[in-house]
N, C-alpha and C positions, 0 to 999 in steps of 0.2 A: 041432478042432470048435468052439471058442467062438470062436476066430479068424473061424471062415468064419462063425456067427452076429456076432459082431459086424460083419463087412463088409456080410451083409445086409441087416441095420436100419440102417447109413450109407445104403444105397441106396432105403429103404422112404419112400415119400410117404405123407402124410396125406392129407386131404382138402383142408384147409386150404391145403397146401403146392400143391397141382394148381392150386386156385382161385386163389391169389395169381401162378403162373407164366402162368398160361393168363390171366388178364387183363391182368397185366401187360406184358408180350410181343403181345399181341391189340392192348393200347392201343398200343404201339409202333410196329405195324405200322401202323395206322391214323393214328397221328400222324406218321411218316416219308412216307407216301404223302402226305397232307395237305398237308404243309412243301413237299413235291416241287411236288406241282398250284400253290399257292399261287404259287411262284415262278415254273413255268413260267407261269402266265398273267400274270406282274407283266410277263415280260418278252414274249407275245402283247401285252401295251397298250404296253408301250414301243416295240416293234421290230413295228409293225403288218404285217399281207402284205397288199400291194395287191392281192390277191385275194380279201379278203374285205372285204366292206360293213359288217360289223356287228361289234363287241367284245364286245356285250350277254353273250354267253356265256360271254365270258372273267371278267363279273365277276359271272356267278351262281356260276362256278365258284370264285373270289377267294372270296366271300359265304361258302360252304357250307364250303372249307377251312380260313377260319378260325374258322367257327364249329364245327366239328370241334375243331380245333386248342387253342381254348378250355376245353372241356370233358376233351379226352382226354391231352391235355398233363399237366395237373396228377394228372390220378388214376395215370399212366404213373409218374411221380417221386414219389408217396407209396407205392404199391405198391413198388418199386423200395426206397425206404427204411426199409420193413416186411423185405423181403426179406434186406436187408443186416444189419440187427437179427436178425433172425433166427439167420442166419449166424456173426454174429459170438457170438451167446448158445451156441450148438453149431456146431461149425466140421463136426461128420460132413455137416451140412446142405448142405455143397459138392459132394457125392457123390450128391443126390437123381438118379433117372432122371428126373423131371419136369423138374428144370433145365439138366440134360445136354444132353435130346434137344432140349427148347428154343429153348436157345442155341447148341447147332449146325446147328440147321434154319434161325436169324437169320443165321447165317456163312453157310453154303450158298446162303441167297438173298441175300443181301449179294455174293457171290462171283460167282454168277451174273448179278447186275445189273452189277457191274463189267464182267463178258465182253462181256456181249450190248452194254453201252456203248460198249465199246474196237471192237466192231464195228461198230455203228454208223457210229460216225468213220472209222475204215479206209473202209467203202465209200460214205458220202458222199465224204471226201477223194478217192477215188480217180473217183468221178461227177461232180467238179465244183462240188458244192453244200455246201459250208460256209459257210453263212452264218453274219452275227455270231449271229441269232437262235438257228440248230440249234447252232451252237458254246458260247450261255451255256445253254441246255438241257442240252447231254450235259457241260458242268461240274458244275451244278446237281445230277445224278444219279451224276456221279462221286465227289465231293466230300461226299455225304449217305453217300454206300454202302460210301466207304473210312472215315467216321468211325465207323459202325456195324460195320462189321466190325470194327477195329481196337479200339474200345474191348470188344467182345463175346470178341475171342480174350482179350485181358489179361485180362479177367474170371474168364475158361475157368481161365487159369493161374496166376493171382496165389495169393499165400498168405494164405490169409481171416484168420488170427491176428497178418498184420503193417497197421501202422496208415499208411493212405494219403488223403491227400487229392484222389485223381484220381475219386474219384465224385462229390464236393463240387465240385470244380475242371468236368468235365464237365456238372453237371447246372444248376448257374451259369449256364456260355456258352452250352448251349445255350437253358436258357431266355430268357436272355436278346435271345437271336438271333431268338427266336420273336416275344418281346414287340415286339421292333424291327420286325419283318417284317411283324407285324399292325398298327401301328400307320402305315407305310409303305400299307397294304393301305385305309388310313380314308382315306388321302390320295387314294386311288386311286378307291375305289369311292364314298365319300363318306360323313358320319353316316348314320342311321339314318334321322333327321329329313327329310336333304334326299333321301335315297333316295324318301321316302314322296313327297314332290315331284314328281319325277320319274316315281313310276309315275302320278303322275296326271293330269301333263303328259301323258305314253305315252296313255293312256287318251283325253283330249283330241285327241289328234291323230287316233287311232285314230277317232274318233268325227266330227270332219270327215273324213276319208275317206270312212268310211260315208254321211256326209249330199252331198259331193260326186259321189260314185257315181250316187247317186239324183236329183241334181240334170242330169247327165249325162243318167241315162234319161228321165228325165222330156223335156227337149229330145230326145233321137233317136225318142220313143214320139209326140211331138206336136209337135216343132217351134219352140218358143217356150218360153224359160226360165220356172219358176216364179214368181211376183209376190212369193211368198213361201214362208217356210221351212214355213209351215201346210200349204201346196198339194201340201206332197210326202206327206201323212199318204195311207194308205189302207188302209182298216179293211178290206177286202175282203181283203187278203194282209195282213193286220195288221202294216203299215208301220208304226214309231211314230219322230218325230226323240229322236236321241238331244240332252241333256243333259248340262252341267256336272254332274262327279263330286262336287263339293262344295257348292256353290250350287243345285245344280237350273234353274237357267234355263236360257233356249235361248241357243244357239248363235246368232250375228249371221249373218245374210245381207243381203245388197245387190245387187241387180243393178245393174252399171255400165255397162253398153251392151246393145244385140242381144243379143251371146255372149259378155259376160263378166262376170261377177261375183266379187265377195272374199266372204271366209267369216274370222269373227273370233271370238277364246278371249281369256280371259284365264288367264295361266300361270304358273306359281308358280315357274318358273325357266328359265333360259337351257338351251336344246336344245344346248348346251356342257356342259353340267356331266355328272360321270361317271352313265354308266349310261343316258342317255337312249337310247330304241331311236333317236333319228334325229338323235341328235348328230353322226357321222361321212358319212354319205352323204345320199341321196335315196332317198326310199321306193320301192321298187322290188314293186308290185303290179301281177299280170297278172289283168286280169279277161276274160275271154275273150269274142270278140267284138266286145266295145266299144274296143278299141284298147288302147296299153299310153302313149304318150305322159304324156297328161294327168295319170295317176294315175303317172307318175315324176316328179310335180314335187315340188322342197322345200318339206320342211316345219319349215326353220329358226325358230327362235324367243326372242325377249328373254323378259326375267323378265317379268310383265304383261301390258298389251291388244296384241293381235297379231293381222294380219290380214292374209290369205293374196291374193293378187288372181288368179284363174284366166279363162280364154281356152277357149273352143271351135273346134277349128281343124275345119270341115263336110268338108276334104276326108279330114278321117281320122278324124272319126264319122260316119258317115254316117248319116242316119234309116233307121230303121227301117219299113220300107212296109207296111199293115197289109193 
């Protein structure tokens, strides 16, 4: 009888003991996914698909992992070294259901990321497409999900009253892999500072478009480009030109012949640096109607004054006949 009471209370959580496994574990999952995302998009910028125009996504997704990563990292390894203290103060504490079910619900999907992995590969390999890209992906998720299972089984089994340094040893490299990985990630997406940069560049270019469009209509509505960037105002459909995001000034226009005109910014950095929506291609906007040419031209750009020079080609806008 006291036997089976005492094996009961080995098995009895607290509150305490729930709250510390459920976050901790919670943080885990969140920070392994994270680490995952982080790298698979290091290596979307490294190994680009000439299928896609744009990265921009790759490095909101960069952005948002390791600012995850940041925050959930460390509460993950404090929790974690609470837990261990714990353990080690009463060893029955290895027998909780909370930590049982836990950490074998982290195997189990540990286990199953392995499979569904090793399939992956199989039927790429067998379709033809292994690329180096799908190839450091399905490492990247191999390699994450055999190091989580492997240290979560030894944890299962280990004997809490004997003295090991593989969770010290563990929580070291990984952190340290992390810190690397982020700092790697600064290289990639860029500070903070030239981030802000670049969205305002984005903004700027965004905003010649807008005033290009218009400039566009204005020639297929009447025939004869604007004199000026005033001409395109109209309070009736409450046109207004836009404006530098920082300065407030207008935007440069110039008519340089008949049908063509430049349109000029000054830019706070090179349409190269990471994150610019139009660092890798050409704006690719279909405004319908009015043709798709014109509004696919580049919108490369130096750090500074910059000035776009555009062309009206009449056999592919055609006026508009009223």
């Amino acid at each position: 009888m006291a036997k089976q009471e005492s094996k009961k209370s080995d098995s009895r959580s607290s509150a305490k003991d729930v709250f510390s496994y459920l976050l901790m574990v919670s943080m885990l999952y969140v920070g392994v996914v994270s680490f995952i995302t982080m790298l698979w998009q290091y290596t979307n910028v490294q190994f680009p698909d000439p299928l896609e125009l744009y990265y921009n996504g790759s490095l909101e997704m960069i952005r948002g992992a390791i600012s995850a990563l940041v925050i959930v990292w460390p509460v993950m390894m404090g929790m974690s070294w609470l837990i261990n203290k714990d353990i080690k103060n009463d060893k029955h504490k290895k027998n909780l259901w909370i930590r049982k079910w836990l950490l074998y619900l982290t195997l189990f999907i540990s286990a199953l990321t392995i499979i569904v992995d090793l399939i992956s590969v199989t039927n790429n390999f067998l379709s033809g497409e292994l690329t180096t890209r799908f190839a450091l992906k399905i490492v990247i998720v191999l390699v994450v999900a055999l190091a989580v299972f492997s240290y979560y089984m030894w944890e299962l089994q280990r004997d809490v009253q004997e003295k090991t340094l593989i969770p010290k040893i563990s929580a070291t490299v990984t952190s340290v892999l992390i810190v690397a990985f982020v700092i790697i990630g600064f290289f990639i997406v860029g500070s903070p500072k030239s981030q802000r940069a670049v969205r305002m560049d984005n903004q700027r270019v965004s905003d010649l478009q807008s005033i290009q469009y218009q400039i566009l209509n204005h020639w297929q509505q009447k025939e004869i480009l604007p004199t000026n960037i005033e001409a395109l105002k109209d309070p009736l459909y409450g046109v207004e030109m836009q404006k530098d995001p920082i300065t407030g000034t207008a935007y440069e226009y110039v008519v340089t012949g008949e049908l063509s005109f430049k349109l000029c910014a000054t830019f706070s950095a090179s349409s190269q640096m990471p994150g610019a929506s139009y660092s890798t291609a050409p704006v690719m906007i279909d405004y319908s109607g009015y043709g798709r040419d014109m509004m696919n031209e580049s919108w490369f750009h130096d750090n500074g004054y910059t000035c776009f020079d555009r062309a009206i080609d009449p056999e592919l806008y055609k006026p508009i006949k009223n």
